[in-house]
N, C-alpha and C positions, 0 to 999 in steps of 0.2 A: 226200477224197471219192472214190466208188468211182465209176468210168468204165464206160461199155459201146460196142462197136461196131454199128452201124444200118446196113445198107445199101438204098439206093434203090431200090424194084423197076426205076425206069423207067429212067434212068442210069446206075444200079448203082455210085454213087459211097459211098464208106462214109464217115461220122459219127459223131463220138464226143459223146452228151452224159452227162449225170449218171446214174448205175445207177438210182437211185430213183425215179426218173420213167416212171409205169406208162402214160399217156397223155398224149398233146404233141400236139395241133391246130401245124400248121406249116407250111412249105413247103421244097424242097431247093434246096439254096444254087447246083445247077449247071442244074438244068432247070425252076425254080420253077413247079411243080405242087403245089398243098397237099395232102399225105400226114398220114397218124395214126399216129403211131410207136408200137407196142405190142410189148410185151414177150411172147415165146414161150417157155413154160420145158419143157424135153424131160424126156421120163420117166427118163432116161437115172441123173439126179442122183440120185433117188429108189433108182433099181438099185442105183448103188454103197451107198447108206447099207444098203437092205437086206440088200446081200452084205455086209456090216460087219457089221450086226446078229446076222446069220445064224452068221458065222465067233469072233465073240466071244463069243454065248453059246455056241456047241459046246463052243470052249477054253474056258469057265468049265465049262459041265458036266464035261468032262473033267478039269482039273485041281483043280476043286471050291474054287477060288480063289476068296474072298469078302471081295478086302482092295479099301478104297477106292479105294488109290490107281489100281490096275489101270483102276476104273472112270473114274477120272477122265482117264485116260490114252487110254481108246478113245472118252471127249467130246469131248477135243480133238483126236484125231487126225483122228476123221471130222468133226467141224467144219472141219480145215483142207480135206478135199478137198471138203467140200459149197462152200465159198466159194472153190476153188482151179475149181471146174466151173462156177459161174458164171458166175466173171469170163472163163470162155473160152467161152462162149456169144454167139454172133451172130444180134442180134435182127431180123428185118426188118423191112421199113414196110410197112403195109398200104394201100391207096390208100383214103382219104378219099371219100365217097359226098356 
């Protein structure tokens, strides 16, 4: 199961719960304040895939390469850095209203 790191606006103490968990009603284990842990995804992941995208069709128009494997090769590659960018995303807590 994939992990993420949350840190506290108020105490700024960091917590790790489940990556999959898009909203948590809760409270922080040092300053128990009930906070809403939501998840912030930076445009950032989005860039790289596109400069992937970008740099992969140029070399195929270039080399005019239309073999599968190639392609299957730049799915997995930019799948490893789209889930290698997540996992290093630091999500914060938003305070609960």
């Amino acid at each position: 199961m994939m992990k993420n790191k949350r840190v506290c606006l108020n105490c700024k103490k960091e917590m790790i719960l489940p990556y999959f968990l898009n909203k948590l009603e809760t409270s922080c284990e040092e300053c128990g304040k009930e906070y809403s842990f939501k998840n912030v995804h930076s445009k950032k992941t989005w860039g790289y895939f596109l400069i992937l995208s970008i740099c992969y069709l140029s070399l195929q128009f270039i080399f005019k390469n239309k073999n599968i494997n190639s392609i299957l090769f730049f799915i997995y590659f930019s799948a490893i850095i789209l889930i290698n960018n997540f996992m290093k995303e630091v999500v914060q807590i938003e305070k609960s209203e």
